[in-house]
C-alpha positions in Angstrom: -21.0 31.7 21.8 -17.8 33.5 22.6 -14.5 33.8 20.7 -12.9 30.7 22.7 -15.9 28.4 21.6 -15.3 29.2 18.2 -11.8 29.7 18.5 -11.7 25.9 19.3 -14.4 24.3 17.5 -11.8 25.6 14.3 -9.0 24.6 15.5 -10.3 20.9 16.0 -12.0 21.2 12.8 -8.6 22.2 11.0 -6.8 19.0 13.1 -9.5 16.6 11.6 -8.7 17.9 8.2 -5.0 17.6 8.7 -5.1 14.5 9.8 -7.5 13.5 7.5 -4.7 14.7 4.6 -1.7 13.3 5.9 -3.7 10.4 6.3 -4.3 9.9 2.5 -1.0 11.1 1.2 0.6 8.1 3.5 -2.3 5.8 1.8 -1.1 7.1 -1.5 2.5 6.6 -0.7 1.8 2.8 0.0 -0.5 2.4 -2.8 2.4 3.4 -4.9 5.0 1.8 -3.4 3.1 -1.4 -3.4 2.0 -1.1 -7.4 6.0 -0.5 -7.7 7.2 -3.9 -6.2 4.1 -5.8 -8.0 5.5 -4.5 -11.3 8.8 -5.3 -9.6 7.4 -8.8 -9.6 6.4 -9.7 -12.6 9.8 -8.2 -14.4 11.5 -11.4 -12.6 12.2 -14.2 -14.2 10.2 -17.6 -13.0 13.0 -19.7 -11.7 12.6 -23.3 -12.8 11.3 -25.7 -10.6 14.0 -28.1 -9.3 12.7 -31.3 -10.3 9.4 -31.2 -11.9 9.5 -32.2 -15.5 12.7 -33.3 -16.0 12.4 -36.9 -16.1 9.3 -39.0 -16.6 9.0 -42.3 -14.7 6.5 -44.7 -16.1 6.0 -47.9 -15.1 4.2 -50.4 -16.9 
């Protein structure tokens, strides 16, 4: 093998791993932000629905 071969064989080996890295901080930056407006969520008040149980019509 000569110093090119290698040369390259590293080079695309340290791309892979780059990629692979940015690839799971942008996962983790998602994950995050998603878990964030979940919580965000479920800190809301549940608005009232606009006509279900307030008045009952029975008929006999």
């Amino acid at each position: 093998m000569d110093m090119s071969s290698i040369m390259a064989s590293q080079l695309r080996s340290l791309q892979s791993t780059v990629q692979l890295s940015v690839l799971n901080n942008a996962l983790a930056m998602n994950t995050a932000a998603a878990t964030d407006m979940l919580k965000s969520l479920s800190n809301q008040p549940v608005a009232a629905h606009p006509h279900k149980g307030a008045s009952v019509d029975v008929q006999a």
